[in-house]
C-alpha positions in Angstrom: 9.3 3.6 -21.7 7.8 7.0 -19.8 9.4 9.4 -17.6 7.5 9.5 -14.6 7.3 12.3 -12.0 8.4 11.0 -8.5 7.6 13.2 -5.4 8.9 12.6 -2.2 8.0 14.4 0.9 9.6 14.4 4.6 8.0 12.6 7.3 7.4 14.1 10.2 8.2 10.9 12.4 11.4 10.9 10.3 12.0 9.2 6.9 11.1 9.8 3.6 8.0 8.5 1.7 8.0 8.5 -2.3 5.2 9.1 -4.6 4.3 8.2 -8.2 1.1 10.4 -8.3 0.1 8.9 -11.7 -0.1 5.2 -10.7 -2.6 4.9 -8.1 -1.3 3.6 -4.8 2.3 3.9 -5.5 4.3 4.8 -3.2 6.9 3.7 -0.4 8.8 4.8 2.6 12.3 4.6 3.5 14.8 5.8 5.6 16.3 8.6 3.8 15.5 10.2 0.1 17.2 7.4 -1.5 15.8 4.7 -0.2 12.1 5.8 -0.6 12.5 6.2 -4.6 14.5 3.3 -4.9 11.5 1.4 -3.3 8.8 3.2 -4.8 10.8 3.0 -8.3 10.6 -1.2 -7.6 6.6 -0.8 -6.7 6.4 1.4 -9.6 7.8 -1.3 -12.1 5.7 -3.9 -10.9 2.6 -1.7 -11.0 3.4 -1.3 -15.0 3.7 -5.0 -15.6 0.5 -5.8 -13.4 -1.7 -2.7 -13.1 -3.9 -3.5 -10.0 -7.8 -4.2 -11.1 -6.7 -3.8 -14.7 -6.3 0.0 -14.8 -5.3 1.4 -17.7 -1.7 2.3 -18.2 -1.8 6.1 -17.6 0.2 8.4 -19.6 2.4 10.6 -17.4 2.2 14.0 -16.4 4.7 16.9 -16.2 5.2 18.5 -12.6 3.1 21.5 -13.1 0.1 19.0 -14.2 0.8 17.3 -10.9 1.1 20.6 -8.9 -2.4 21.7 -10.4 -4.1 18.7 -9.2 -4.4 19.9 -5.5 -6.9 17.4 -4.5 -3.9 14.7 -4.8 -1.6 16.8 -3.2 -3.7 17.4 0.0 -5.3 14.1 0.7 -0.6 13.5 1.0 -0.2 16.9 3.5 2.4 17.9 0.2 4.3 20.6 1.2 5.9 21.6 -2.2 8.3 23.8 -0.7 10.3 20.5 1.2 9.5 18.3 -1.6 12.1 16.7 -3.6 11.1 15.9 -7.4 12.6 13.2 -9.4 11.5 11.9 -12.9 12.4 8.2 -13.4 12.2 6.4 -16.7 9.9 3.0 -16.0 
């Protein structure tokens, strides 16, 4: 088992969503915080058994690898500074 790097960012329509920026795709909504990592933690899991299209597993990366990749970051709208991180053993 990993420690992966969970980011979840505000909505502006209200909500949460939840990001796993190292599995591709993963990610969830949810009414508060909570409820978007719980959700994206579930997606998460099943994207490890059954990596869609047969990626490869990817190792994960430590938040200031995920803060460096910009790219990811703004195709979300990320504002790091209302950001909450979480790492979460999968």
């Amino acid at each position: 088992m990993h420690h992966y790097v969970a980011v979840l960012v505000p909505l502006q329509i209200g909500g949460w969503r939840a990001y796993f920026p190292d599995l591709i795709g993963c990610g969830r909504e949810g009414d508060d915080a909570d409820a978007a990592l719980e959700s994206a933690t579930q997606a998460a899991k099943d994207w490890l058994a059954q990596p869609p299209n047969k990626q490869v597993v990817p190792l994960p990366r430590n938040i200031d690898q995920i803060r460096a990749d910009k790219g990811w970051a703004d195709q979300r709208l990320v504002n790091w500074s209302k950001a909450i991180i979480r790492t979460v053993q999968l």
